[in-house]
C-alpha positions as CSV (number, residue, x, y, z in Angstrom):
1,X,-34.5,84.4,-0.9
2,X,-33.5,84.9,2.6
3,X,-31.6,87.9,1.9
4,X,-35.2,89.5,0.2
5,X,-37.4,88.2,3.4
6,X,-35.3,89.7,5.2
7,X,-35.2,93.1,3.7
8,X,-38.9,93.0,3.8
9,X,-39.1,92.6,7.8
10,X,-36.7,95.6,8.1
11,X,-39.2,97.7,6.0
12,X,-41.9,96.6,7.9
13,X,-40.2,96.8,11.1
14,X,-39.4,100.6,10.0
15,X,-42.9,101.2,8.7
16,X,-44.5,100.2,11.9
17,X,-42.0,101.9,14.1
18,X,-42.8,105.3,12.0
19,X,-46.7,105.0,13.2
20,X,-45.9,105.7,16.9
21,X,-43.0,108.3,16.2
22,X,-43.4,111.6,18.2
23,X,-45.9,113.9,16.3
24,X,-46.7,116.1,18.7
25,X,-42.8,117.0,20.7
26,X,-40.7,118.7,18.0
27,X,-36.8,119.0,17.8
28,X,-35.2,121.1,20.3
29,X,-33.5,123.4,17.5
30,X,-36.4,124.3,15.3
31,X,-34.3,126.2,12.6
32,X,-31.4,123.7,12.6
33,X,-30.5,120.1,13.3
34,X,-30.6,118.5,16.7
35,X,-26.8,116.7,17.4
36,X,-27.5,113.2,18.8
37,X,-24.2,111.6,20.3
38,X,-24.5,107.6,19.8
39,X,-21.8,105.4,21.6
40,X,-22.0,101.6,20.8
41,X,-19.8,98.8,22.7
42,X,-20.6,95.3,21.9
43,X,-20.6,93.7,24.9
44,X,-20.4,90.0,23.5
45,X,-21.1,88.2,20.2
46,X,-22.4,84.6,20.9
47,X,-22.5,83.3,17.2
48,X,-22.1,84.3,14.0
49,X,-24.3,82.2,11.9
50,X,-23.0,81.8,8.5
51,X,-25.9,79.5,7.5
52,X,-28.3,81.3,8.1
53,X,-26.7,85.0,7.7
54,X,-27.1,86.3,11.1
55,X,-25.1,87.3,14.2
56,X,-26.2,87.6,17.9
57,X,-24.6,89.7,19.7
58,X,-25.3,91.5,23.5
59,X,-24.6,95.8,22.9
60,X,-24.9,98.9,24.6
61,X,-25.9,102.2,23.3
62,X,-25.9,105.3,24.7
63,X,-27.9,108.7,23.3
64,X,-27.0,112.0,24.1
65,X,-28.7,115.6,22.9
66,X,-28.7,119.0,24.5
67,X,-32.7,120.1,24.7
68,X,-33.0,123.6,26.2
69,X,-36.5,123.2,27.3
70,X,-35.2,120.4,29.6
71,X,-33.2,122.8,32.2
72,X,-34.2,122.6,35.5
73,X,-33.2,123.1,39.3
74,X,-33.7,120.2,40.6
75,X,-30.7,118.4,42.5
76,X,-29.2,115.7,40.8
77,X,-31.0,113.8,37.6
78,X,-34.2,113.6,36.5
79,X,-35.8,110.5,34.8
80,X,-38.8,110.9,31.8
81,X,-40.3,108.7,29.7
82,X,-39.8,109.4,25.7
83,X,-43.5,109.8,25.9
84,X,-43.3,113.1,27.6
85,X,-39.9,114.4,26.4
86,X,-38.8,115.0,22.5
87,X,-35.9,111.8,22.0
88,X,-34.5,110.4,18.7
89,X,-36.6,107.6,17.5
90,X,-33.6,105.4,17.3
91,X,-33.5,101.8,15.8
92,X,-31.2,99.3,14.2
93,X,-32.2,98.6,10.5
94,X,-30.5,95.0,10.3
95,X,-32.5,93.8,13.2
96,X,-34.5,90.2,13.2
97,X,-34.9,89.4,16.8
98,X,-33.9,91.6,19.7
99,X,-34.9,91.9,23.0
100,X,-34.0,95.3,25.3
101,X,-33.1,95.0,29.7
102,X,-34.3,98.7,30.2
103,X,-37.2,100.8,30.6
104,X,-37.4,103.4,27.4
105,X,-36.7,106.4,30.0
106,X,-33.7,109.6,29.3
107,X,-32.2,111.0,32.3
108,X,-32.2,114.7,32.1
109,X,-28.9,117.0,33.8
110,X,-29.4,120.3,35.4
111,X,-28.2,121.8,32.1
112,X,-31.0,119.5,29.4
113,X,-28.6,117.3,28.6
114,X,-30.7,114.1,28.0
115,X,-29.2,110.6,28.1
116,X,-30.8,107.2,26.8
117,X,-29.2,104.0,27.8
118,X,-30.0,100.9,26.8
119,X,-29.2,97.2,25.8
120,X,-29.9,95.5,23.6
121,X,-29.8,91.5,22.5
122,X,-30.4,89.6,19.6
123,X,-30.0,88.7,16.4
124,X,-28.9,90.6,13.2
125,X,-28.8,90.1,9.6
126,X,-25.7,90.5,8.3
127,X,-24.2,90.0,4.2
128,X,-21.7,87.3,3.7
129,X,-19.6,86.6,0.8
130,X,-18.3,82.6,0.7
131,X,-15.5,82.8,-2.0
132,X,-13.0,82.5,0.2
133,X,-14.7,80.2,2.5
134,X,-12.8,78.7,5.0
135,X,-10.3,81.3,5.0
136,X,-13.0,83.8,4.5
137,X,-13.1,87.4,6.3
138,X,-16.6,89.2,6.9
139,X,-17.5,92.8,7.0
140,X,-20.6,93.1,9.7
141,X,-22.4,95.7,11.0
142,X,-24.6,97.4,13.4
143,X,-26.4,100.0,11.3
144,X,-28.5,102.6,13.6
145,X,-31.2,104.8,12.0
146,X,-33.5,107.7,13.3
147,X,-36.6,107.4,11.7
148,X,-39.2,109.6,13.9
149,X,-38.3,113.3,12.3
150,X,-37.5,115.3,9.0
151,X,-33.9,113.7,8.4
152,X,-32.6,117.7,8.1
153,X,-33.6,118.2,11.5
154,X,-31.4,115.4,12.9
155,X,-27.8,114.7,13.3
156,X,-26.2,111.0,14.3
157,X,-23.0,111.7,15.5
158,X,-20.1,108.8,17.2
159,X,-20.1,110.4,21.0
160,X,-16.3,111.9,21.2
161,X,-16.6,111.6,24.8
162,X,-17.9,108.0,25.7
163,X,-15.5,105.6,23.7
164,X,-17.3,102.7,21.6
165,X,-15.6,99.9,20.8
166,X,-15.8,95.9,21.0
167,X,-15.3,93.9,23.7
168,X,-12.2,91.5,24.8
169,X,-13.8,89.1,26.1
170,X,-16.2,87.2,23.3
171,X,-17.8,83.8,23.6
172,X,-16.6,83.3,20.0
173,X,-14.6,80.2,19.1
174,X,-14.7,80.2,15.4
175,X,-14.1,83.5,14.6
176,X,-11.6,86.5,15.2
177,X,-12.3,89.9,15.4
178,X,-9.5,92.1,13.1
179,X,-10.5,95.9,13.3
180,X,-13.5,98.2,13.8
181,X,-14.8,101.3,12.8
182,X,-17.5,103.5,13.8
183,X,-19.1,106.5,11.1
184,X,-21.9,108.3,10.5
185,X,-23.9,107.2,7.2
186,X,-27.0,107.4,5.3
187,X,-29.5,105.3,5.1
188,X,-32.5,104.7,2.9
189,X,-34.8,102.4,3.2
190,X,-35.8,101.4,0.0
191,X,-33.3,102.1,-3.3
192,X,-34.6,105.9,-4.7
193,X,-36.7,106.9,-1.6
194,X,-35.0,110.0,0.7
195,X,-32.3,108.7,3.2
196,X,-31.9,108.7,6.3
197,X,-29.2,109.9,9.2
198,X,-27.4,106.9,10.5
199,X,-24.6,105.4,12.2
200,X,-23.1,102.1,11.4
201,X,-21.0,100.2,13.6
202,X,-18.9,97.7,11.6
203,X,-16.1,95.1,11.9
204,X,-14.0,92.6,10.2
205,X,-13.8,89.0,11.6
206,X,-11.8,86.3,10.1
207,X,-12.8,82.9,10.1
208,X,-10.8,80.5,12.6
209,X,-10.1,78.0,9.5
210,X,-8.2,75.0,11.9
211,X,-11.4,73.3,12.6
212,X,-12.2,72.9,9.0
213,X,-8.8,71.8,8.3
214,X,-8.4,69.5,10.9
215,X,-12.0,68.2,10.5
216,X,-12.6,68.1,6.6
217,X,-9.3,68.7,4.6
218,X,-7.0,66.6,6.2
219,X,-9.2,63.7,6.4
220,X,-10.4,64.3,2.5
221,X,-6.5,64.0,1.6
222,X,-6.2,60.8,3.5
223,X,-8.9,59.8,1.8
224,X,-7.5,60.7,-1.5
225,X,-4.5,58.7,-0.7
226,X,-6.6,55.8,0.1
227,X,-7.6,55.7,-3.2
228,X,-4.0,55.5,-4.7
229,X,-3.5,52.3,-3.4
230,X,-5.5,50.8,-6.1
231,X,-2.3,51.9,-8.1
232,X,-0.1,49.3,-6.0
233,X,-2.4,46.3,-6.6
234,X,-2.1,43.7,-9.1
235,X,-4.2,45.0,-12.4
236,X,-5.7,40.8,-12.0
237,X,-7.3,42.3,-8.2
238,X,-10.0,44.7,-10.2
239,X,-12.8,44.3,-7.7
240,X,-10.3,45.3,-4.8
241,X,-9.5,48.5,-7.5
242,X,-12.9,49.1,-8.2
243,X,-13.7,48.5,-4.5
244,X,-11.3,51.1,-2.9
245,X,-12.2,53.8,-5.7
246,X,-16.2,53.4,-5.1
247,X,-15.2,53.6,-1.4
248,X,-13.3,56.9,-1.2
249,X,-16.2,58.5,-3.9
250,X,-19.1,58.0,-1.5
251,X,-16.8,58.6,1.8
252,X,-16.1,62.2,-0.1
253,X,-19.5,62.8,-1.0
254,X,-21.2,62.2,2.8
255,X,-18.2,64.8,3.6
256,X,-19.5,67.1,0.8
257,X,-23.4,67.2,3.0
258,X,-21.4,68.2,6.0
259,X,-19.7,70.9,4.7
260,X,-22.5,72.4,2.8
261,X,-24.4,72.5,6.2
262,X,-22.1,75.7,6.9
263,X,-23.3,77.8,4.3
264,X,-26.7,79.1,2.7
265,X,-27.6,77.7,-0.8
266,X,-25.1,80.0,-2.6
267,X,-24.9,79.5,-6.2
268,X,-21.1,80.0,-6.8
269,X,-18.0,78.1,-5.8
270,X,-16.3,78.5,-2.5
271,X,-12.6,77.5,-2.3
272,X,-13.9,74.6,-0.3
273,X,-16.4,73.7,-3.2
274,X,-13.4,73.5,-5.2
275,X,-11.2,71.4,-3.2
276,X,-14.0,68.6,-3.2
277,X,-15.0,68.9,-6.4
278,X,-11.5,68.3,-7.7
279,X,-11.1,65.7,-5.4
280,X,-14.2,63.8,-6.8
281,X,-12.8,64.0,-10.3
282,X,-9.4,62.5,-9.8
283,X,-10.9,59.9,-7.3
284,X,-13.6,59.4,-10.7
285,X,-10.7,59.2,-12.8
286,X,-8.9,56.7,-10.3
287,X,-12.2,54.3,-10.8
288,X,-11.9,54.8,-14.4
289,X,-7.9,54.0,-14.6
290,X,-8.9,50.6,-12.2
291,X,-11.3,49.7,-15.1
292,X,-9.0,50.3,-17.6
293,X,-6.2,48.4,-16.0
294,X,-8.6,45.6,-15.1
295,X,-10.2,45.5,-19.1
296,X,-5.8,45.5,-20.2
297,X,-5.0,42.4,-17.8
298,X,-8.1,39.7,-18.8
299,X,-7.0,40.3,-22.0
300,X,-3.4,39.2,-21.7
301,X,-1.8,43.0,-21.7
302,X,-0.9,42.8,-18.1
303,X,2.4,44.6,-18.3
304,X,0.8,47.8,-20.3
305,X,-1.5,47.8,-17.1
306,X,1.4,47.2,-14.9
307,X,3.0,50.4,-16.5
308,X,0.3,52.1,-16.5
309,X,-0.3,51.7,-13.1
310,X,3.0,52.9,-12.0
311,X,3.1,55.9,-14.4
312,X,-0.3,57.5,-12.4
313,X,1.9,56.4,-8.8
314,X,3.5,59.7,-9.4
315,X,1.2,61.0,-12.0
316,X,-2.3,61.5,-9.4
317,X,-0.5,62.8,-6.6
318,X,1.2,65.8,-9.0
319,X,-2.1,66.6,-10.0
320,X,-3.8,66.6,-6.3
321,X,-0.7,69.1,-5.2
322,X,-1.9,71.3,-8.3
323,X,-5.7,70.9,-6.9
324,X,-4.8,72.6,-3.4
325,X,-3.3,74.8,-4.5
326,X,-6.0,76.1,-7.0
327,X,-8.4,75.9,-4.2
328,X,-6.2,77.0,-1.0
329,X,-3.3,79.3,-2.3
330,X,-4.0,80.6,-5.5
């Protein structure tokens, strides 16, 4: 649902944008397409927001394109507002909430070279996938569309001469950023409808998975151990069985409402989702075996229950090694 909502504010973000779009300037080549140069460096990313599917980040992007009817004399620069100079109506098509530190103004060389500089803030959508999840890696993106002209009249290009690139220094804890690239695309807005030039900016980033080991799965196997010490207690002890199982169930399912506050409402399993689940099980199946034992020693069979008992000492922690790894390795 939020992946649909969200598609619909892009459309309408596009749709609105297309209303003020510069009728009245055309392209600087008339019989062929206009080259804009696009340089993107991403300044900082602040969070990515698994949850809810979005990333804020802090970039910079800089325009060029030669316009011949922009030569002048003058010494130095000179400074226009788009509204009185043909520019690429430029915008990003995964935006949700951004927020831009410069005027919309292109500085203009002696030769019409025309330059637009600008940052920009905010927050953009991005599409995760949660199979892997904690040890998940994430392609996201900065997709940038023109949406003012004819797309045949206009070219997005990566700017060989200004370098683009991500940042060293990012407030980002939980994540790690792998490799970029930056290409020139198509983009249309809606599936079947003509596309449009674009330029997407994308990058890997792997998940920092220590916290979520340190905080979830390494308490959850102490937890499972706890629960094995029901295997150690006289089969005559039930409620102290019963007690310790019942315990470690509802101690693993507040852990399971903490963990699913890190991701959406997905509807398949993460390897996380697997690792509990198969936890629950054998810590349901320890409450059913302290039952069991119990049932075996009121009615005089304590030494079947004793053996019992000592078979699943070995027995439960076997199948917990096979649980990790279906959930972490394999």
């Amino acid at each position: 649902m939020i992946k649909y909502f969200t598609g619909f504010i892009q459309v309408f973000v596009l749709m609105v944008s297309t209303l003020f779009a510069q009728d009245s300037i055309p392209p600087p080549e008339i019989n062929g397409r206009t080259n804009v140069y696009i340089s993107i460096v991403i300044n900082n990313i602040s969070e990515i927001n698994a949850a809810g599917q979005i990333m804020k980040a802090d970039i910079y992007l800089l325009a060029k394109w030669k316009d011949p009817r922009l030569v002048h004399d003058s010494d130095g620069i000179v400074v226009k507002n788009f509204e009185n100079a043909w520019g690429p109506l430029l915008t990003i098509s995964n935006r949700l909430n951004i927020n831009k530190s410069f005027a919309e103004d292109i500085t203009i060389s002696n030769d019409g070279t025309a330059t637009y500089f600008q940052r920009i803030f905010g927050e953009f959508t991005q599409d995760f996938r949660f199979e892997d999840f904690p040890f998940d890696t994430q392609q996201l993106e900065i997709k940038i569309i023109e949406i003012g002209n004819d797309s045949k009249d206009i070219h997005l290009l990566p700017d060989p001469d200004v370098r683009s690139g991500i940042s060293d220094r990012l407030s980002l804890a939980d994540w790690k950023i792998l490799d970029w690239k930056y290409d020139s695309t198509r983009y249309s807005i809606i599936e079947g409808t003509p596309s449009l030039p674009a330029l997407t900016f994308s990058f890997k980033a792997k998940r920092e998975s220590g916290f979520y080991m340190l905080v979830f799965v390494i308490p959850l196997v102490l937890i499972i151990i706890m629960s094995w010490m029901a295997f150690w207690l006289d089969p005559k002890l039930s409620s102290s069985q019963i007690s310790i199982a019942t315990t470690s169930m509802l101690t693993l399912i507040a852990y399971r409402f903490v963990v699913s506050g890190s991701l959406p409402k997905i509807s398949y399993m993460t390897r996380m989702d697997i690792f509990v689940l198969g936890s629950s099980v054998l810590i349901f199946v320890t409450l059913l075996q302290s039952v069991l034992t119990a049932s075996l020693s009121s009615n005089n069979k304590e030494s079947l229950a004793n053996s019992i008992d000592k078979q699943c000492r070995w027995i439960f922690p076997l199948m917990y090694v096979l649980v990790y790894l279906l959930a972490f390795v394999f």
